[in-house]
C-alpha positions in Angstrom: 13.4 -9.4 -16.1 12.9 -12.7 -14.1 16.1 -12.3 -12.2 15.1 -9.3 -11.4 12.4 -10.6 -9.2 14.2 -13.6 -7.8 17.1 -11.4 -6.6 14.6 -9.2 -4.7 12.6 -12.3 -3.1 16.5 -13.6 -2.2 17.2 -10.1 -0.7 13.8 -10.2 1.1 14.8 -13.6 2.7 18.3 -11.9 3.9 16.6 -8.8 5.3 13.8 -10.9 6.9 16.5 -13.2 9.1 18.3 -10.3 10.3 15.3 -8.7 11.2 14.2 -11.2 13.1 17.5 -11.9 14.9 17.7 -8.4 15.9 14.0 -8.5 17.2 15.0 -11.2 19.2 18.5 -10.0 20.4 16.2 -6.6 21.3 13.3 -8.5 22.8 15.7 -10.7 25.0 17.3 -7.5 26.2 14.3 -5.7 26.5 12.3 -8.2 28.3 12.6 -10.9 31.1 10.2 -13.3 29.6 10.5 -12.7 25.9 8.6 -14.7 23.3 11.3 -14.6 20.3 9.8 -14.8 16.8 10.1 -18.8 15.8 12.2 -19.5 12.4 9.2 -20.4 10.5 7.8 -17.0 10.5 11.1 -16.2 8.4 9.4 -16.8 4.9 5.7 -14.6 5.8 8.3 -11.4 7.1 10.3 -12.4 4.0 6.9 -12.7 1.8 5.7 -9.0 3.5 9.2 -7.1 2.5 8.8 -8.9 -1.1 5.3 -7.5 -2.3 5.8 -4.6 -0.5 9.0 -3.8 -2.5 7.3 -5.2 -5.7 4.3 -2.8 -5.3 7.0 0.0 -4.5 8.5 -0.3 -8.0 4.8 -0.3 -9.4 4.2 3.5 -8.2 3.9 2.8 -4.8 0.3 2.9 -5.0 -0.5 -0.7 -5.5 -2.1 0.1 -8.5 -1.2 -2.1 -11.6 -3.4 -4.9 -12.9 -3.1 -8.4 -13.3 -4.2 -9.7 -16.7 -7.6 -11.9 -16.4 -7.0 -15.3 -17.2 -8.8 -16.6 -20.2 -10.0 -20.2 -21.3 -6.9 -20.7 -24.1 -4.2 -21.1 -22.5 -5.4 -24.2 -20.9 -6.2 -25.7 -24.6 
């Protein structure tokens, strides 16, 4: 079940650098003075696609629960 996750983050990194290059082949087209989205905002676009895809396979309503953590499993 756990490489189900990581091949969805690695998809989310793919999907987030080509959307930034094509912002930024669009914005340099589109604009005379563009501001092009810098590399390091490649993981937080990547991070966006991720949970949103995650809470998509939870119903798409972003309703599940995340257990409480308790006191024993730090004992």
């Amino acid at each position: 079940m756990r490489d189900r996750y990581k091949a969805l983050m690695l998809r989310s990194f793919k999907d987030a650098m080509d959307i930034v290059d094509e912002y930024n082949g669009w914005a340099a087209e589109a604009f005379d003075d563009s501001s092009p989205v810098p590399p390091q905002a490649v993981p937080q676009v990547a991070m966006m696609l991720y949970q949103s895809r995650v809470m998509d396979g939870w119903g798409g309503e972003g309703g599940f629960d995340v257990p409480e953590f308790d006191d024993k499993m730090f004992d």
